[in-house]
C-alpha atoms as one frame of an Amber mdcrd trajectory, in Angstrom:
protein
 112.681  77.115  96.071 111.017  79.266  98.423 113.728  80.026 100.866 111.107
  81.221 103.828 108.872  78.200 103.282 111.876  76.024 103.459 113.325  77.324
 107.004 109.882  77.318 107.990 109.073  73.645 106.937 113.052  72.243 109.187
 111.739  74.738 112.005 108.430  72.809 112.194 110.128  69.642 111.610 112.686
  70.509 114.593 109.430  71.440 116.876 107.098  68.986 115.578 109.877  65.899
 116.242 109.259  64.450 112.795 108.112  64.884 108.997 104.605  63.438 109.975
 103.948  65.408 112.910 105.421  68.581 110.924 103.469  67.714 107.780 100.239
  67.882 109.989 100.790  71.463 111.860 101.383  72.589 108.085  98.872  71.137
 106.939 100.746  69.223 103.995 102.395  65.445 102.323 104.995  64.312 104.315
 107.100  64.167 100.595 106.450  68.019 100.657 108.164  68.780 103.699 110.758
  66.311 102.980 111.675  67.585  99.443 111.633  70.922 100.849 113.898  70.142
 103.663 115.967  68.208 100.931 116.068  71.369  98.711 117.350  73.825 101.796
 119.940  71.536 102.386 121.229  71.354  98.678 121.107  75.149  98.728 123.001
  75.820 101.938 125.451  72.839 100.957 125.238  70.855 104.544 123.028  68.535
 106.216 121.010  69.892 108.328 119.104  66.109 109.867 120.499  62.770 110.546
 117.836  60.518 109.428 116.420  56.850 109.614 113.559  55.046 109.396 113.294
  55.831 113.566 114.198  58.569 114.718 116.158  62.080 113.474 118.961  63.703
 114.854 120.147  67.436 114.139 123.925  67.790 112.912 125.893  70.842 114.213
 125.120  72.608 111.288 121.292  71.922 111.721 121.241  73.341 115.509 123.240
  76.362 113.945 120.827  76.825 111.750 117.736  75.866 113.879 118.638  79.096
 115.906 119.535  81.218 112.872 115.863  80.174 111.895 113.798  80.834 114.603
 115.295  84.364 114.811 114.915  85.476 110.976 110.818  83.827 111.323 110.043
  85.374 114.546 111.209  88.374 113.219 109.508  88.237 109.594 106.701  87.440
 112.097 106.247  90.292 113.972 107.385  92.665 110.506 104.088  91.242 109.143
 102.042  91.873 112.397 103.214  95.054 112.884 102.540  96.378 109.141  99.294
  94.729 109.429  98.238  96.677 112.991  99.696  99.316 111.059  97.466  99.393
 108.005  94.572  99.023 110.580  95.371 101.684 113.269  96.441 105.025 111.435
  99.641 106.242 113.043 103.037 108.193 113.031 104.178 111.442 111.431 101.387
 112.967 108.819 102.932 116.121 106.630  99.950 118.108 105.238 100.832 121.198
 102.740  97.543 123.215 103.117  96.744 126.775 101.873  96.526 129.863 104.400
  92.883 129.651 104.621  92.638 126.213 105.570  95.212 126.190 108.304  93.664
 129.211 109.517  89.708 129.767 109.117  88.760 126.186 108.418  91.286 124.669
 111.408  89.425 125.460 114.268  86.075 123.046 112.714  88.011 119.954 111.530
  91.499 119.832 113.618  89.682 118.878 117.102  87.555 115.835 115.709  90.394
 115.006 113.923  92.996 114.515 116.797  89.789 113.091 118.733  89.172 110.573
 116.198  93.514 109.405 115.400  94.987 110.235 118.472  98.380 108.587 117.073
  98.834 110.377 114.060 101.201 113.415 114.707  99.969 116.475 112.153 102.252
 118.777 110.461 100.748 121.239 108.790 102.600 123.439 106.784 100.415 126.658
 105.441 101.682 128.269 101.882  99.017 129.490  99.731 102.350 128.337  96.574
 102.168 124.938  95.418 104.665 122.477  96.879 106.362 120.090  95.253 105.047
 117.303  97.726 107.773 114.767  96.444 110.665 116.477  96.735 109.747 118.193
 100.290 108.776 115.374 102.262 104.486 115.886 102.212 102.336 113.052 102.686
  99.570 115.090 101.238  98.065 118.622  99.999  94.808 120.573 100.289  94.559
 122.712  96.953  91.777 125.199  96.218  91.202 125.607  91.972  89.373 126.060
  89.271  91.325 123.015  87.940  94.277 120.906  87.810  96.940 120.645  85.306
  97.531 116.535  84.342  99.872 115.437  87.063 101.119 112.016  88.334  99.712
 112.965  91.745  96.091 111.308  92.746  94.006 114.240  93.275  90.205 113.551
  94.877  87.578 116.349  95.170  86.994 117.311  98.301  84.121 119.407  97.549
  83.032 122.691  94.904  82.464 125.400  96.593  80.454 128.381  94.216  82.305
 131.857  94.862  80.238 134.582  96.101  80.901 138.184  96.857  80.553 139.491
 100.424  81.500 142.833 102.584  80.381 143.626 106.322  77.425 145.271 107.583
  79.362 148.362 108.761  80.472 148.975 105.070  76.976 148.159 103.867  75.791
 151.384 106.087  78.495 153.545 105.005  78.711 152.754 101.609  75.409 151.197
 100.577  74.342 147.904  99.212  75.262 147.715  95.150  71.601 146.254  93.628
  73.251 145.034  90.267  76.702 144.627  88.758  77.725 147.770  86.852  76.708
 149.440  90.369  80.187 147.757  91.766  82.288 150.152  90.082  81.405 152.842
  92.618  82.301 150.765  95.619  85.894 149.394  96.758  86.811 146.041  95.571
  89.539 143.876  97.410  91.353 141.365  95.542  93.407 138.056  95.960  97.240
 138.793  94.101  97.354 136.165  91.627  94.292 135.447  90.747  92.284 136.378
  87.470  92.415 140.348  87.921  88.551 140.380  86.630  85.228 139.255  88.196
  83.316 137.990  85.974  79.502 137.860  87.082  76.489 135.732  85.219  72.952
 136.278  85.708  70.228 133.993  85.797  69.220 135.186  82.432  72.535 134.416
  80.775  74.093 137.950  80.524  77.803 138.480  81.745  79.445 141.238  83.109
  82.901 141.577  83.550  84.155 143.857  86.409  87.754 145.531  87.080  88.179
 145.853  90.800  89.657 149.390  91.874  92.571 147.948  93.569  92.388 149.696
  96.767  93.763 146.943  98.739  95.064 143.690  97.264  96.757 140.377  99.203
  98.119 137.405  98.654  96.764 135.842 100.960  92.682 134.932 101.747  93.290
 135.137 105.386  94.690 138.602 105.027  91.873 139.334 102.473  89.022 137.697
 104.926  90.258 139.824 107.590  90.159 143.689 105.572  86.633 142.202 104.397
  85.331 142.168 108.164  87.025 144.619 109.088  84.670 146.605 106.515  87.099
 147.464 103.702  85.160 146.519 101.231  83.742 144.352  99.292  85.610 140.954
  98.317  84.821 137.560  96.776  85.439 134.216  98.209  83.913 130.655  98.570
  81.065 129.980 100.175  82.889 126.882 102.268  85.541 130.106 103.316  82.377
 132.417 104.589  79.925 129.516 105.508  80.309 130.849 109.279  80.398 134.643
 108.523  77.521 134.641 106.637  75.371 132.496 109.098  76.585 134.457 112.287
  75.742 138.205 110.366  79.449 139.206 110.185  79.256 139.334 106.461  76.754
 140.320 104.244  76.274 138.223 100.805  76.083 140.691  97.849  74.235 139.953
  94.664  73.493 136.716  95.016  71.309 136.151  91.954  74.859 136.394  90.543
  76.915 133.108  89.500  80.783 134.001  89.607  82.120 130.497  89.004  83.135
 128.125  91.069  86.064 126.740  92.830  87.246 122.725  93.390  89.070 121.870
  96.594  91.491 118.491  96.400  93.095 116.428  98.093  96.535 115.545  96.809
  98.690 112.932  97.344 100.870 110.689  95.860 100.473 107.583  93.866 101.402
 104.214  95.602  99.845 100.566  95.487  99.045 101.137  98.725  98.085 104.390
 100.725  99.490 104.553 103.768  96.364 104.200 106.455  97.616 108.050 107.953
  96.826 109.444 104.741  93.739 107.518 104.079  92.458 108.635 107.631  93.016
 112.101 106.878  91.791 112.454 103.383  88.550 110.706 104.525  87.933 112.787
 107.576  88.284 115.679 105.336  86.467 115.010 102.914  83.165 114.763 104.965
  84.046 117.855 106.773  84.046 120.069 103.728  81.249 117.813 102.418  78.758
 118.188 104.942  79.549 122.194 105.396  78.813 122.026 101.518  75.476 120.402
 101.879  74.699 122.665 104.550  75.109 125.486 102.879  73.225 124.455  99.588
């Protein structure tokens, strides 16, 4: 027996003043509503109607329960209306584990349209260039910048590749020069991320590799604190092109040989698995995903 279609069929019955009348608004047999009726009251162990071929009475233990009933629908009701406004309005607390770069030099393109746009979801964002263990610490969702990911049981969906490219400022262009091919690097000061591959590794068009070993005059382990030395003309660094989109378009950086290929880097979103994605995540991974999208397009 379905326990909810039972109560529901004796509320109706209650309202409706009769198995007909009830059997109508549920659009069902009258034997239906009366063997469920029948079955509720073999499973509570009481009558819950006086019956005869006229009219129907409630016993005490029906009006009891006629209450009881009305409260536990209504409020299955309005559960069910409320998950479903949910699931179409994205709302509530969002936790988002991004790394320095992107809760620094990207926030300032995406965070206004976003707020704009979901008004009712309230963003955390937590910046840590360290992977989090999204599970354990309470995150909705990640941003993670890679060549690639290990197998996981997260869901993780591209965001966009972003080619890496090797920049410096105009000021240390005029005081140091601009190298015209890779071996010429070795004679210039190269800033590099801690942690990552301690070689650049630079392909020409023609096929030929060359692998440099930056001097290691300044290293960070951050990009933001990387991005900032590189403007602030202390050398010569390597990046995405979604992290120096801006800097290249607006002259404050300088690309430098870009008839090179270094590789390229995948950005993902990462969340997660569950039947259903809660519609604050979906929002967010979806607005994101055309932000770094379009910047990508723009750039290529």
């Amino acid at each position: 027996m379905n326990q909810l279609s039972a109560m529901r069929a004796f509320r109706c019955i209650v309202e409706a003043k009769g198995f007909s009348a009830a059997a109508e608004r549920l659009d069902t047999t009258h034997s239906t509503i009366s063997r469920q009726l029948q079955q509720l009251e073999t499973e509570l162990g009481v009558q819950l109607i006086n019956r005869n071929t006229r009219r129907f009475s409630l016993t005490g233990a029906g009006e009891q329960y006629y209450a009881a009933c009305v409260d536990i629908l209504d409020r299955v009701d309005a559960a069910s209306q409320a998950m479903a406004q949910g699931h179409q309005r994205p709302e509530g607390l969002l936790r988002v584990s991004v790394p320095l770069v992107v809760g620094t030099l990207d926030l300032p393109h995406w965070l206004p349209g976003f707020q704009k746009r979901y008004p009712d979801i309230e963003l955390e964002l937590c910046c840590d260039d360290q992977f989090v263990d999204l599970v354990a610490e309470g995150f909705d969702v990640a941003i993670r910048i890679a060549s690639g990911l290990a197998d996981t049981t997260l869901i993780a969906r591209t965001l966009t590749v972003s080619k890496q490219v090797l920049v410096a400022s105009p000021a240390y262009i005029r005081i140091h020069g601009l190298p015209r091919t890779a071996q010429e690097l070795d004679k210039h000061r190269l800033l590099t991320f801690i942690g990552a591959s301690s070689d650049w590794e630079l392909s020409s068009a023609r096929g030929t590799s060359v692998k440099v070993t930056p001097n290691g005059q300044f290293r960070s382990n951050t990009i933001s604190a990387l991005h900032a030395a590189t403007l602030a003309g202390a050398g010569i660094a390597c990046f995405t092109q979604a992290t120096v989109r801006s800097d290249l378009a607006l002259g404050r950086l300088v690309s430098i040989l870009p008839n090179y290929s270094l590789g390229e880097r995948h950005y993902y979103a990462i969340y997660p698995q569950a039947r259903y994605l809660a519609p604050k995540v979906r929002a967010f991974v979806d607005f994101i995903t055309d932000y770094y999208q379009m910047g990508n397009n723009a750039s290529t």
